[in-house]
KEKE-3310 file (N, C-alpha, C; in steps of 0.2 Angstrom, whole numbers, plus 5000, padded with zeros to 4 digits):
npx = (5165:5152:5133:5116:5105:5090:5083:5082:5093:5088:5095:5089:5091:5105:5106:5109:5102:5109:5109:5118:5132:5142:5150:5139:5140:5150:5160:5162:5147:5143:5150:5146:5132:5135:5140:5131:5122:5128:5131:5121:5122:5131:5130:5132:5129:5121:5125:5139:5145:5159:5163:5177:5187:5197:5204:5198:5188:5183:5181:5168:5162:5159:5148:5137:5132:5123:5126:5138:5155:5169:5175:5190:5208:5220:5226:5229:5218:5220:5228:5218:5208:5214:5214:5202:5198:5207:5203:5189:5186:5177:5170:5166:5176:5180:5192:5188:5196:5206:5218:5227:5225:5228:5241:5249:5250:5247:5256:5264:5257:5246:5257:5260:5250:5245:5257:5256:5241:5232:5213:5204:5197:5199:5194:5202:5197:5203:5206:5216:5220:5219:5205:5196:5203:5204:5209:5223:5239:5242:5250:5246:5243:5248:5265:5265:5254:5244:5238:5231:5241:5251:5254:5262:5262:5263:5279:5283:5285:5270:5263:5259:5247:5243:5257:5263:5255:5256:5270:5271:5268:5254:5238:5228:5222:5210:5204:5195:5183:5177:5164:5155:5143:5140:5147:5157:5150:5151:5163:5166:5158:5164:5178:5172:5174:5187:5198:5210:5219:5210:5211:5204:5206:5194:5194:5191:5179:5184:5172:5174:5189:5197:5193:5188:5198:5201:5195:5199:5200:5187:5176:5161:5161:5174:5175:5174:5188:5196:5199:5202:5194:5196:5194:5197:5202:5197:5201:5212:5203:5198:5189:5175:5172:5175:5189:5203:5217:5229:5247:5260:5274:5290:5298:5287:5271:5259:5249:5236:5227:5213:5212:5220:5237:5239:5233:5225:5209:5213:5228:5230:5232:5228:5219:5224:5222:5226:5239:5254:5267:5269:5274:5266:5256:5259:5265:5251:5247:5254:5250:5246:5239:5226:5219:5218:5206:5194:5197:5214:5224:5222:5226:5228:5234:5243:5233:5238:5230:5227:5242:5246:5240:5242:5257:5253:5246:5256:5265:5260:5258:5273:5272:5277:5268:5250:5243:5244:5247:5255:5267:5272:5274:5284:5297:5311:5304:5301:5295:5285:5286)
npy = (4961:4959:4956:4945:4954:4955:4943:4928:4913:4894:4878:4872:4885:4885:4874:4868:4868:4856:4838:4827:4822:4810:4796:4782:4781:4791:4802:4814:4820:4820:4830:4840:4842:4845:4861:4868:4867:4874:4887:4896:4899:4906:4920:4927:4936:4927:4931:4933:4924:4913:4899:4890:4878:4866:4853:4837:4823:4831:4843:4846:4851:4865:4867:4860:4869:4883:4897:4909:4902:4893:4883:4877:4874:4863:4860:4875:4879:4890:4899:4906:4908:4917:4928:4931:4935:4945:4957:4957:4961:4959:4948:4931:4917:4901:4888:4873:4859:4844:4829:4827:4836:4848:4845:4838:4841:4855:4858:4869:4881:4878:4878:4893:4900:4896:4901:4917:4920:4924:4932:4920:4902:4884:4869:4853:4838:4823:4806:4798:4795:4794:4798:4803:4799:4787:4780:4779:4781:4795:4810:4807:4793:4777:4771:4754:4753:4747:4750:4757:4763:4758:4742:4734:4738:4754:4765:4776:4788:4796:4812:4822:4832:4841:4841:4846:4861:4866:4866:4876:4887:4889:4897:4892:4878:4864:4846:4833:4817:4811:4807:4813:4824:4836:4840:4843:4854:4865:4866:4872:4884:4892:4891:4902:4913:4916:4925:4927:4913:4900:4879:4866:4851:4837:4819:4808:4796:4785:4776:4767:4766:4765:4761:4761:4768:4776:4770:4763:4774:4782:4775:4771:4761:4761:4777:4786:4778:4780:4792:4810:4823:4840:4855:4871:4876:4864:4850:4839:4826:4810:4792:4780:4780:4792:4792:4793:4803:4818:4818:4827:4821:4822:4826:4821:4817:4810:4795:4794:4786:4793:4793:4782:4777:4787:4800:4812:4822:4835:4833:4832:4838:4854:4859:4873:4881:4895:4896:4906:4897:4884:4873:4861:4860:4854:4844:4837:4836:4826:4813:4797:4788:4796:4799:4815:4826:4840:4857:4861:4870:4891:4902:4920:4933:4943:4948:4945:4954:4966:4970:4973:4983:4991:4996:4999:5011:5017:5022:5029:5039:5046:5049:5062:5061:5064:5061:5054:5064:5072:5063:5060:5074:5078:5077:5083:5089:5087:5097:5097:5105)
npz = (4771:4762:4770:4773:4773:4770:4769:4770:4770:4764:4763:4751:4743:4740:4730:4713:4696:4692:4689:4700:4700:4703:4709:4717:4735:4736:4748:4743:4742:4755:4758:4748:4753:4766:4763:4757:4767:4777:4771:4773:4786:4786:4784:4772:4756:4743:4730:4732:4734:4728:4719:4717:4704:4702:4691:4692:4701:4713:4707:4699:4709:4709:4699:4706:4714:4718:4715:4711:4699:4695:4684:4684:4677:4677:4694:4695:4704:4716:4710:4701:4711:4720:4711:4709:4723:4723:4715:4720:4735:4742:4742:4745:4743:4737:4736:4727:4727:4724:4731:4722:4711:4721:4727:4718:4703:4707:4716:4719:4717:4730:4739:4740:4740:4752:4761:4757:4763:4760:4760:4759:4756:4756:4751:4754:4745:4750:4745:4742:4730:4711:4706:4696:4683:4685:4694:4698:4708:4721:4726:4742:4742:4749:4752:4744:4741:4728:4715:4697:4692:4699:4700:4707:4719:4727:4727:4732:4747:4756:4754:4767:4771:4779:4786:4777:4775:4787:4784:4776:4780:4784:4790:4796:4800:4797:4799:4794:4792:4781:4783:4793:4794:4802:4812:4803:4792:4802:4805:4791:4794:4801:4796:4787:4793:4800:4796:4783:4775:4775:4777:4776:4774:4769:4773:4762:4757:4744:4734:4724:4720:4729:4741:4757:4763:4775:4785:4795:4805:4802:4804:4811:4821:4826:4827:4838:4848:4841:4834:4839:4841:4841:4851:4853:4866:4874:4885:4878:4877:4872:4865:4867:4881:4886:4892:4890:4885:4880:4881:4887:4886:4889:4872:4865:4861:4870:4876:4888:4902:4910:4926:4927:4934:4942:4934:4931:4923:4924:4921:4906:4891:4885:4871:4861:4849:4843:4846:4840:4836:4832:4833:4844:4835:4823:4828:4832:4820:4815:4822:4824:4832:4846:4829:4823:4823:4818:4820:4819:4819:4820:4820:4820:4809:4799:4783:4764:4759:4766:4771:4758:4755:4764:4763:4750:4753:4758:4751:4740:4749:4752:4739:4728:4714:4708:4699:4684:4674:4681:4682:4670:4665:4673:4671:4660:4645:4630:4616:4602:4586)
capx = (5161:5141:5131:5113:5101:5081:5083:5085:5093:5090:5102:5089:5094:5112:5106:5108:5098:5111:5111:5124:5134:5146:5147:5134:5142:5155:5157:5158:5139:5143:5153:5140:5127:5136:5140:5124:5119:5132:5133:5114:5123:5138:5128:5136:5123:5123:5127:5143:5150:5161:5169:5182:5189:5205:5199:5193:5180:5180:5180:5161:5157:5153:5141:5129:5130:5119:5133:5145:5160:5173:5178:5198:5212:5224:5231:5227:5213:5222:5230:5210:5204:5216:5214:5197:5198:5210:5197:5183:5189:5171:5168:5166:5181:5180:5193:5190:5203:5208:5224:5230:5225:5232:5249:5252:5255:5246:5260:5267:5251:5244:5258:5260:5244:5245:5260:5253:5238:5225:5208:5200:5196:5201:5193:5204:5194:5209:5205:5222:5219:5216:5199:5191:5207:5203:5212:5232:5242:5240:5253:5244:5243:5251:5267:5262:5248:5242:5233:5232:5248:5258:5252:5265:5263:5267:5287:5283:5280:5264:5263:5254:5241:5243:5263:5265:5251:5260:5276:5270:5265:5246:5236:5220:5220:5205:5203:5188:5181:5171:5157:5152:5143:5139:5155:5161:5144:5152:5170:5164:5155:5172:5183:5173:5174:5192:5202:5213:5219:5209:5211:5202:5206:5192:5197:5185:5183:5182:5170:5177:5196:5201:5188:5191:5204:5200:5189:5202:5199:5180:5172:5156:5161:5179:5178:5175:5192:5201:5198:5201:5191:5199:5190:5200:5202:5194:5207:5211:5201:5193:5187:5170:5170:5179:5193:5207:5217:5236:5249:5268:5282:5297:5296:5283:5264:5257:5241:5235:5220:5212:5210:5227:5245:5239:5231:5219:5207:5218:5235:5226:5234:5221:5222:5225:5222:5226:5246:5257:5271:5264:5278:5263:5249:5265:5263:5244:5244:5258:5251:5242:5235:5221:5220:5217:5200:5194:5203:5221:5227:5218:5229:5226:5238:5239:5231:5239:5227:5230:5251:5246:5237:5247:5261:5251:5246:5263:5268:5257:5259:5276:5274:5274:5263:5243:5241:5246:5251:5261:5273:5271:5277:5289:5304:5312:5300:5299:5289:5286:5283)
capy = (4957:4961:4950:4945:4958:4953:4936:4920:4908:4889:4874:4874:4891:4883:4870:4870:4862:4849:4831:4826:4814:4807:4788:4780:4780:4793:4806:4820:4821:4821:4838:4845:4846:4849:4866:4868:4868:4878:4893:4899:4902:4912:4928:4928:4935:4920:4932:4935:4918:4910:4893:4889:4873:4864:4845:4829:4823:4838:4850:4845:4856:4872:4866:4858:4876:4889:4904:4911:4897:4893:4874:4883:4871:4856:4865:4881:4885:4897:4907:4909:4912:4924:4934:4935:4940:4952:4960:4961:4960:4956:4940:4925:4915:4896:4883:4865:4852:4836:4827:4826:4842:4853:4842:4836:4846:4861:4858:4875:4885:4878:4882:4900:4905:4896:4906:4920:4920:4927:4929:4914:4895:4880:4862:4847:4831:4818:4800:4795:4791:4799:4794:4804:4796:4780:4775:4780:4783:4801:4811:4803:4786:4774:4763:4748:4753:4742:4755:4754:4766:4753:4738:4731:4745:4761:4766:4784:4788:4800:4819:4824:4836:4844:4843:4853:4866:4869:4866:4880:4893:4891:4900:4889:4871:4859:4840:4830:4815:4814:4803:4817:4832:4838:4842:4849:4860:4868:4868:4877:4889:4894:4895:4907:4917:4918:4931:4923:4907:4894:4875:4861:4843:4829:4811:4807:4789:4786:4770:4763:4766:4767:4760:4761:4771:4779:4765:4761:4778:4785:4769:4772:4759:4762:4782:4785:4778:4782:4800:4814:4829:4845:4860:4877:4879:4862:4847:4833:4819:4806:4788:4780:4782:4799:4793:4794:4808:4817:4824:4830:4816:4826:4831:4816:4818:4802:4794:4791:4784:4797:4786:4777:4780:4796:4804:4815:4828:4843:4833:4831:4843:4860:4863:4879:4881:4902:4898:4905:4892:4878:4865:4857:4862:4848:4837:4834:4833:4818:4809:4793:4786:4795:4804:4822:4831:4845:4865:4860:4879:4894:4909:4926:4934:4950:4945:4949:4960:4970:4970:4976:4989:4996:4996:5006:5020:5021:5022:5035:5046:5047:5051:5070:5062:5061:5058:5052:5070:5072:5058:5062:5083:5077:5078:5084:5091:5088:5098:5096:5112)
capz = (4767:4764:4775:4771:4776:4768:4765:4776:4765:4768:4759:4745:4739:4736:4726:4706:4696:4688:4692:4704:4694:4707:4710:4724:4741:4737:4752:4741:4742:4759:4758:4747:4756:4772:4760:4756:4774:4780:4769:4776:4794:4787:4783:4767:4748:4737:4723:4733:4736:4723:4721:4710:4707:4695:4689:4696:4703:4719:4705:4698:4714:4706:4695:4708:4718:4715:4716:4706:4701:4689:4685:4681:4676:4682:4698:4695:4703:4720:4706:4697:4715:4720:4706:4709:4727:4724:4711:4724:4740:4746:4739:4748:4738:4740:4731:4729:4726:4727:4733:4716:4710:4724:4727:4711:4696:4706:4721:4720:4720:4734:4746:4740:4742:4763:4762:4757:4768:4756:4763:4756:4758:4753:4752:4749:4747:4749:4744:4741:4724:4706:4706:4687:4678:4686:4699:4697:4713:4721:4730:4747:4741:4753:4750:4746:4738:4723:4708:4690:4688:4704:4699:4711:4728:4727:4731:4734:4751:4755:4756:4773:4768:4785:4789:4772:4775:4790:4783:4771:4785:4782:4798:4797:4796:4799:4797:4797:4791:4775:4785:4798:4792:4808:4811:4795:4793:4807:4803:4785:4795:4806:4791:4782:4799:4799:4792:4780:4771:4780:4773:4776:4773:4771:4774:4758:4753:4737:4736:4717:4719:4737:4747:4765:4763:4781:4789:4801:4808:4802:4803:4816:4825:4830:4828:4846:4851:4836:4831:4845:4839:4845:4850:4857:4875:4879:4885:4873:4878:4868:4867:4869:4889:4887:4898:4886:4881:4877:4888:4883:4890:4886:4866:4863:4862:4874:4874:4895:4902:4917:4932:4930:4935:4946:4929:4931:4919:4925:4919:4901:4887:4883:4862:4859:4840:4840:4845:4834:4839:4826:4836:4845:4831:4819:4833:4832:4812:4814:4827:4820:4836:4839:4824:4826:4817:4819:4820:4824:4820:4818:4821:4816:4807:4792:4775:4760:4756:4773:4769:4750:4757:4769:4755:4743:4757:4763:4744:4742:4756:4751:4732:4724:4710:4712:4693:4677:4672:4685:4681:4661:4665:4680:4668:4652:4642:4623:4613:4593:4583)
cpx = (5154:5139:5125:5108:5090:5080:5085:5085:5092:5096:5100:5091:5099:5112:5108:5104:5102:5110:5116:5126:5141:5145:5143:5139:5149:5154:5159:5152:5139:5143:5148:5136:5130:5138:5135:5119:5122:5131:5125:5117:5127:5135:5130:5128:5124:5125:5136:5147:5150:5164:5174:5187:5194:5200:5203:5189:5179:5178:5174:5158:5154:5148:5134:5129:5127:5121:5135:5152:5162:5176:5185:5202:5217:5228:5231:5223:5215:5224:5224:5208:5208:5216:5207:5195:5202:5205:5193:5185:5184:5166:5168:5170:5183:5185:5191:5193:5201:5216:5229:5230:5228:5239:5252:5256:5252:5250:5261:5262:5248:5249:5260:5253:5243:5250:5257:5246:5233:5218:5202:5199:5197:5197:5194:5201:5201:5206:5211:5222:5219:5210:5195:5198:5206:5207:5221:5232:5242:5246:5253:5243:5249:5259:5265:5257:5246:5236:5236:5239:5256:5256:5255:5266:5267:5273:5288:5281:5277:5267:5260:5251:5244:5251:5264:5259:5256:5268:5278:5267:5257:5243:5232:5223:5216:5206:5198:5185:5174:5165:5153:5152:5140:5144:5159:5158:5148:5159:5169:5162:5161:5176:5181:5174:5183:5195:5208:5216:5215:5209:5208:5202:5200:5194:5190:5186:5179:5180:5174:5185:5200:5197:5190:5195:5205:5197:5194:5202:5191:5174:5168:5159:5168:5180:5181:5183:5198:5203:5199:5201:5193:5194:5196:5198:5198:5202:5205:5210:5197:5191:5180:5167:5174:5184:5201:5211:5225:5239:5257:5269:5286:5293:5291:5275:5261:5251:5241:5227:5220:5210:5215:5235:5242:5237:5225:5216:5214:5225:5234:5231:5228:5222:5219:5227:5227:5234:5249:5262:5269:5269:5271:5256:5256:5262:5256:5242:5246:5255:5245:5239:5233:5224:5218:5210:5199:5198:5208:5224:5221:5223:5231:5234:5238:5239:5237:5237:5229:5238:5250:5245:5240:5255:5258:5252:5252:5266:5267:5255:5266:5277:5271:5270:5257:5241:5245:5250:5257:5268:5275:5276:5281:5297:5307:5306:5300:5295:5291:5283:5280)
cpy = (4958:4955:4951:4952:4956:4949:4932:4914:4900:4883:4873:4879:4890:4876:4870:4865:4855:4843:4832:4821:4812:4802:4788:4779:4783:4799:4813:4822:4824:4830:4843:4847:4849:4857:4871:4871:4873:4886:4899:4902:4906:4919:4932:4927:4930:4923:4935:4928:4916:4904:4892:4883:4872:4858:4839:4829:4828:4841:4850:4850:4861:4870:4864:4862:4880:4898:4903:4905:4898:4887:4876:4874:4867:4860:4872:4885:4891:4902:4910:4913:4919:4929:4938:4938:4947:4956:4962:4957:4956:4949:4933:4917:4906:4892:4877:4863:4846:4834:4827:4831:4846:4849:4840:4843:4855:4861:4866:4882:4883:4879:4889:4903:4903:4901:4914:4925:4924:4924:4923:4908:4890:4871:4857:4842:4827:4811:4795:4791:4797:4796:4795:4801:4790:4777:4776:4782:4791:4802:4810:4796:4784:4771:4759:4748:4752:4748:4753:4756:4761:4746:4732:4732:4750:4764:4772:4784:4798:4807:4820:4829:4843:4847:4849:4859:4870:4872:4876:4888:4893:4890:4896:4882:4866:4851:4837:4825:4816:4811:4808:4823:4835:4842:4846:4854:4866:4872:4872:4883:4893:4897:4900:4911:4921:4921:4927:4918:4902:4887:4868:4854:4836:4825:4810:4799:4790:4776:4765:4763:4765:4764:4757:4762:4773:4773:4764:4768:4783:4781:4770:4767:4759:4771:4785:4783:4780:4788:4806:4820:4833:4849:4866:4878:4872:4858:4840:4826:4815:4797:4787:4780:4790:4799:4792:4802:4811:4821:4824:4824:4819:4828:4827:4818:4807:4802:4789:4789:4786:4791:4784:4779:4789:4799:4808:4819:4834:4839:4833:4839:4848:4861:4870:4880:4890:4902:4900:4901:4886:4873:4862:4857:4853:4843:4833:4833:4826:4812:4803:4788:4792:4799:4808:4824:4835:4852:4863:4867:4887:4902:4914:4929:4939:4946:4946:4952:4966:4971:4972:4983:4994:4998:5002:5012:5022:5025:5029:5042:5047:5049:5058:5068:5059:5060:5057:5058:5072:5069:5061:5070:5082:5078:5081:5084:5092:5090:5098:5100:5112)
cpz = (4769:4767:4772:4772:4775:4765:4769:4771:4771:4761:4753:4740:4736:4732:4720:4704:4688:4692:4693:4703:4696:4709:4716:4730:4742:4745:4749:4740:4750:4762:4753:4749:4764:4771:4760:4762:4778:4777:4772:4783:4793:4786:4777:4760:4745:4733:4725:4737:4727:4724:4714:4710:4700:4693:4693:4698:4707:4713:4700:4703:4711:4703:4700:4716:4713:4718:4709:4706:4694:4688:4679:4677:4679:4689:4700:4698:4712:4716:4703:4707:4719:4717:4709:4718:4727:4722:4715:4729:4745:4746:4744:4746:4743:4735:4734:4724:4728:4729:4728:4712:4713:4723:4724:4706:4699:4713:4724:4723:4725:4739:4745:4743:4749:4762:4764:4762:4764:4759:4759:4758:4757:4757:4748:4751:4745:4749:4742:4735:4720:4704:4696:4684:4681:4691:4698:4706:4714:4725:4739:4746:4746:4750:4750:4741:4732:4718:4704:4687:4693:4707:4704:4718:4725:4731:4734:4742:4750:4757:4762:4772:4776:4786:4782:4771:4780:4789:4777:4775:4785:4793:4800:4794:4801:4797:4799:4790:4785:4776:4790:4796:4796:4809:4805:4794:4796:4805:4796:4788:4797:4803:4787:4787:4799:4794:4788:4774:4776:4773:4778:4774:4775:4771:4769:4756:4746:4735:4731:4719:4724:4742:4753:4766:4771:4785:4795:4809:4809:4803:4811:4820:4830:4830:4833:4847:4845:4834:4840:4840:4843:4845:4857:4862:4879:4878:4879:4875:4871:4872:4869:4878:4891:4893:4895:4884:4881:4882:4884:4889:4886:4877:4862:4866:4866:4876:4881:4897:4909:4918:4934:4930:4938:4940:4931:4925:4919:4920:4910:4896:4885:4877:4864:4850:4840:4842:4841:4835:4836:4827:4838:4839:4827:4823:4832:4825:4813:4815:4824:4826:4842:4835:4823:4821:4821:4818:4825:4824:4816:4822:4815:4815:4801:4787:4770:4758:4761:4772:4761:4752:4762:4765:4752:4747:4758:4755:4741:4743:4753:4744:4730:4716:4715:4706:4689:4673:4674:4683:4673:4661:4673:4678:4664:4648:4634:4621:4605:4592:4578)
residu = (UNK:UNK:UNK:UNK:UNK:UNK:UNK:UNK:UNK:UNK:UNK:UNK:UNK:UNK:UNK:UNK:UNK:UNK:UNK:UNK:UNK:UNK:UNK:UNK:UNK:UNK:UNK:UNK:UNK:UNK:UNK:UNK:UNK:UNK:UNK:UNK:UNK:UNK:UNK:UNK:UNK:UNK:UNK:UNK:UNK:UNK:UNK:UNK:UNK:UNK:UNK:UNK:UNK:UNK:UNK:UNK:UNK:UNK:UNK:UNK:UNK:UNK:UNK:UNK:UNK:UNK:UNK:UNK:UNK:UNK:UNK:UNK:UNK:UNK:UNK:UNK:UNK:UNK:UNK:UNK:UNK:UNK:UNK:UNK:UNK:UNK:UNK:UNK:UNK:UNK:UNK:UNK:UNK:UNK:UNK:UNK:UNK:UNK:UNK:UNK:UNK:UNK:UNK:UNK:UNK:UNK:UNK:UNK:UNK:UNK:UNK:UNK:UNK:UNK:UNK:UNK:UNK:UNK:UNK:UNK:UNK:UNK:UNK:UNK:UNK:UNK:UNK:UNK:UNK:UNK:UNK:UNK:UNK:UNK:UNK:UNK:UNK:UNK:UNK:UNK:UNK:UNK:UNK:UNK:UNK:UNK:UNK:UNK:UNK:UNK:UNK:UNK:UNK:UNK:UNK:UNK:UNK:UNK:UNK:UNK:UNK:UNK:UNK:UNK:UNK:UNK:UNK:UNK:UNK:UNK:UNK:UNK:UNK:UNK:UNK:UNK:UNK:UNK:UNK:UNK:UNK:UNK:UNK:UNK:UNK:UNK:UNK:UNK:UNK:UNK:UNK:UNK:UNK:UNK:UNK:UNK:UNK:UNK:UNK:UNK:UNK:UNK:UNK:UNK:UNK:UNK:UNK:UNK:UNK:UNK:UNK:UNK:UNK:UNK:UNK:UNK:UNK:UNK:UNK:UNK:UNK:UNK:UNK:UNK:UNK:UNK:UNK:UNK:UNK:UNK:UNK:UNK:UNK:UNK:UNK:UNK:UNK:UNK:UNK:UNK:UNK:UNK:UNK:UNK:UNK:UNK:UNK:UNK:UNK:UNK:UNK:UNK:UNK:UNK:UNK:UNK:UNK:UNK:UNK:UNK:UNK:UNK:UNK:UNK:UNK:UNK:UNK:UNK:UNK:UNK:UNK:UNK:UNK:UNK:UNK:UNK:UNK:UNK:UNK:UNK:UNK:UNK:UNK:UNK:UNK:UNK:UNK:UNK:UNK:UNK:UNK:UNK:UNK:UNK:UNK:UNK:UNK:UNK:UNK:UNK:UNK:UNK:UNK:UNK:UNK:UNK:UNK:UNK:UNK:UNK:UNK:UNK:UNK:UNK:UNK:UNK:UNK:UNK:UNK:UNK:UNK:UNK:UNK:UNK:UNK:UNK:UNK:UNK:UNK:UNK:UNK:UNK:UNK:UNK:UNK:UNK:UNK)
# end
C-alpha cells in the first residue's frame, strides 16, 4: 500500500463537507471523528482510502468522509468491498456496518469474507437495535427486550458479535466501547496495520432506541472495574486500584484479587492476541464479568489475495499457453475456404 510521501494530513483533511445528521448524543459521532483522527497516523493517500457501507444509520459514514466511498446495499457491502480490493490491491478498503446490517439479512457475507481473510477492515457499530427503521429488534437485541417489532420482550436470543467472528475464523478481532475515542483512534490505527481481515465491534449506544444499552459496562463511572482492556504481552489486570485481574481454574476464566489467597501479579494471565489457538481468544469474547475491550486476537495468517496469488503463478508456470492464440491454435484446426 502507497503511504503518504509530501503531505502531512491532519483530521480536517477527512472531513466532508455534509452535515452530520445523526441524532444528539449518538456515539456514532464518536467513531467518526476517532476515524478522522486516526487515518493521519496510518500513512495512508486520502485518494486511496475507501469506505463502503450497506444501510442504517452506520452507513451515512462515507458521505461525512473526505475519501472515496460507496453507501452499497442491505448487507452487501463485504461483497462491494471485496470486489473493490481485489481490483486495486492498494486500496485502503474499509466497511461500515451495523448489528443489523452485517447479521441480519447481510449474515452470510459477513462471515465469508472473516473466513476468507481478505486484506480489509471492518466496523460494526452494535446498538442492539434497528435504529434508521425505528427501533425493531436486531440480531443483538436482548431477550426480554421491549421494541416496537417485541412489544412484549424479545424471544430470540442474541448473536455475539465476537463468538461468531471467531466462530467464522476471523484473524483480527477488537472490541471497544463507543464512549472512549482514545482508545479506538488507536485500535483503527492497528487494524489498518494488519494484514488481513481485521473487525472491529463498538459497543455504540444508540441514545433514541436503546439507551444505555451498555451503561452497565461503559458508564465512566463503573468502567474501571467493569471493562478489562487487553493489550498483547501485558497481564490482565483491571479495576480502579489495578488489583484485579484473570487467571485459568481448570477450563474456567476466574476473576482474583492480587494480594489475597497467595495471588500475586506473576499468577495473573499475559493476553496474547497473535495465538493461533482461538480456545482462550472464545474465552475472553464470552466472559461478561469484566467485559473484555480492546485487540482480543490479532493473528497473522495468508490473505486471500496471497493464496490467489500463488494459485495463478503456480497455474502459470505450469501452462504451455502464454496467450490467447496459443489456446485458440492448441487443437483441431478448421479452416473455411
Amino acid at each position: 500500500m502507497e503511504t503518504t510521501i509530501d503531505k502531512k494530513y491532519t483530521y480536517k483533511d477527512f472531513e466532508s463537507d455534509q452535515e452530520v445528521r445523526w441524532c444528539p448524543g449518538c456515539d456514532d459521532y464518536v467513531i467518526l471523528r476517532s476515524m478522522q483522527k486516526a487515518l493521519p497516523e496510518m500513512g495512508v493517500k486520502r485518494e486511496d482510502v475507501v469506505f463502503i457501507s450497506g444501510i442504517g444509520c452506520s452507513s451515512r459514514f462515507p458521505y461525512y468522509m473526505n475519501t472515496y466511498g460507496m453507501h452499497s446495499i442491505h448487507g452487501r457491502a463485504p461483497a462491494i468491498a471485496t470486489g473493490v480490493k481485489l481490483a486495486n490491491p492498494n486500496l485502503s478498503v474499509w466497511v461500515i456496518t451495523g448489528d443489523g446490517d452485517s447479521m441480519a439479512i447481510g449474515g452470510n457475507h459477513f462471515i465469508h469474507v472473516l473466513r476468507r481473510n481478505i486484506n480489509l477492515n471492518i466496523i460494526l457499530f452494535n446498538n442492539e437495535i434497528y435504529g434508521l427503521t425505528k427501533g425493531q429488534f436486531s440480531p443483538t437485541s436482548l431477550v426480554g427486550q421491549k421494541t416496537k417489532s417485541s412489544p412484549y420482550g424479545n424471544t430470540q436470543p442474541p448473536f455475539s458479535a465476537g463468538e461468531l467472528a471467531l466462530g467464522a475464523q476471523a484473524r483480527f478481532f477488537a472490541r471497544i466501547g463507543g464512549n472512549t475515542p482514545k482508545e479506538m483512534t488507536q485500535i483503527f490505527i492497528d487494524c489498518e496495520k494488519f494484514k488481513g481481515t481485521s473487525l472491529i465491534e463498538v459497543l455504540q449506544n444508540c441514545p433514541i432506541f436503546n439507551n444505555g444499552c451498555y451503561d452497565e459496562y461503559t458508564n465512566k463511572a463503573v468502567r474501571e472495574d467493569k471493562q478489562l482492556f487487553v493489550e498483547d504481552g501485558k497481564p490482565m489486570i483491571f479495576g480502579k486500584e489495578r488489583n484485579k485481574g484473570l487467571v485459568l481454574n481448570g477450563l474456567k476464566l476466574e476473576v482474583v484479587t492480587i494480594g489475597e489467597n497467595g495471588i500475586e501479579q506473576e499468577d495473573i494471565l499475559v493476553h496474547n492476541a497473535k495465538e493461533e489457538d482461538v480456545t482462550l481468544h472464545q474465552m475472553l469474547v464470552r466472559l461478561k464479568y469484566p467485559l473484555v475491550t480492546g485487540i482480543i486476537r490479532s493473528f497473522d495468517d495468508f490473505t486471500l489475495e496471497e493464496r490467489e496469488k500463488d494459485q495463478t503463478d503456480l497455474v502459470k508456470s505450469n501452462s504451455k499457453f502464454r496467450k490467447v492464440d496459443d489456446l485458440f491454435f492448441s487443437g483441431d484446426i478448421y479452416q473455411v475456404i
